[in-house]
N, C-alpha and C positions, 0 to 999 in steps of 0.2 A: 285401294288399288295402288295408290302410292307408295306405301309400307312394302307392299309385294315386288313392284317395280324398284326399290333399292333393296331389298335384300338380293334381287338377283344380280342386278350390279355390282354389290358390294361382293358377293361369291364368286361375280369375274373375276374383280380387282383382285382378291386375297387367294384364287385359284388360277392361275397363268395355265396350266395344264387342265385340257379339255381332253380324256381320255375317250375314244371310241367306243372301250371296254364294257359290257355292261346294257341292260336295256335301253332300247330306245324307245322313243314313242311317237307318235301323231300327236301333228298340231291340235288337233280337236281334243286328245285326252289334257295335254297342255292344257288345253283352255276351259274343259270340265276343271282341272283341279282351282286354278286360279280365280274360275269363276268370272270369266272374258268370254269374249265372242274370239274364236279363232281367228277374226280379222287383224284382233290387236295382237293376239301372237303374235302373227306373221309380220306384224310392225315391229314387234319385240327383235325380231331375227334380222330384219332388215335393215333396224338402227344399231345391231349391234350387240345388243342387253343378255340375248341369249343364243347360246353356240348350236348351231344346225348343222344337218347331215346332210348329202345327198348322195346317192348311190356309193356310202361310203368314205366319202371326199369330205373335208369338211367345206361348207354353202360359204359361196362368193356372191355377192348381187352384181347381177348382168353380164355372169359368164358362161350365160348362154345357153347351158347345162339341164337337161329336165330327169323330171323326177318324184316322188314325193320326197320331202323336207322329214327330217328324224331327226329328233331332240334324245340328247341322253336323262337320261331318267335320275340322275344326279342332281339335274338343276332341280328335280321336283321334290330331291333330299335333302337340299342343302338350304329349301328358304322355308321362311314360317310359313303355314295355311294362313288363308285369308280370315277365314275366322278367328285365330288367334292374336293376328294385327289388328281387328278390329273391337275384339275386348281391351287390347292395351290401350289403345287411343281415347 
């Protein structure tokens, strides 16, 4: 889970631009791929790690705003499976 948690960081870092463009998903397919409880998603988006949607806007915490949360489906392109950080290790 660590391995998974910096690649998506290091895909902020080295990608400044979060395009809209493109599939989004639910927190829960998020969290089927990564192999988390949808809770740590949501921790995921809260601290930061990973860029959220909401009704189109990109997700601010505690602006008050409702909605379901929509991840682009890039972040689920651009980092390794968790099964292949855990062959490497």
């Amino acid at each position: 889970m660590l391995a998974t948690l910096f690649n998506i960081v290091l895909w902020l870092l080295t990608d400044a631009k979060h395009s809209i463009g493109g599939a989004m998903l639910r927190v829960r397919d998020v969290a089927v791929h990564f192999r988390v409880h949808p809770a740590t998603v949501y921790r995921w988006i809260h601290q930061g790690f990973i860029p959220a949607y909401r009704n189109g806007q990109p997700f601010k915490p505690g602006d008050g705003a409702t909605g379901a949360l929509r991840v682009p489906q890039s972040v689920l392109n651009s980092t390794v499976p968790v099964e292949d950080t855990q062959e490497a290790a």
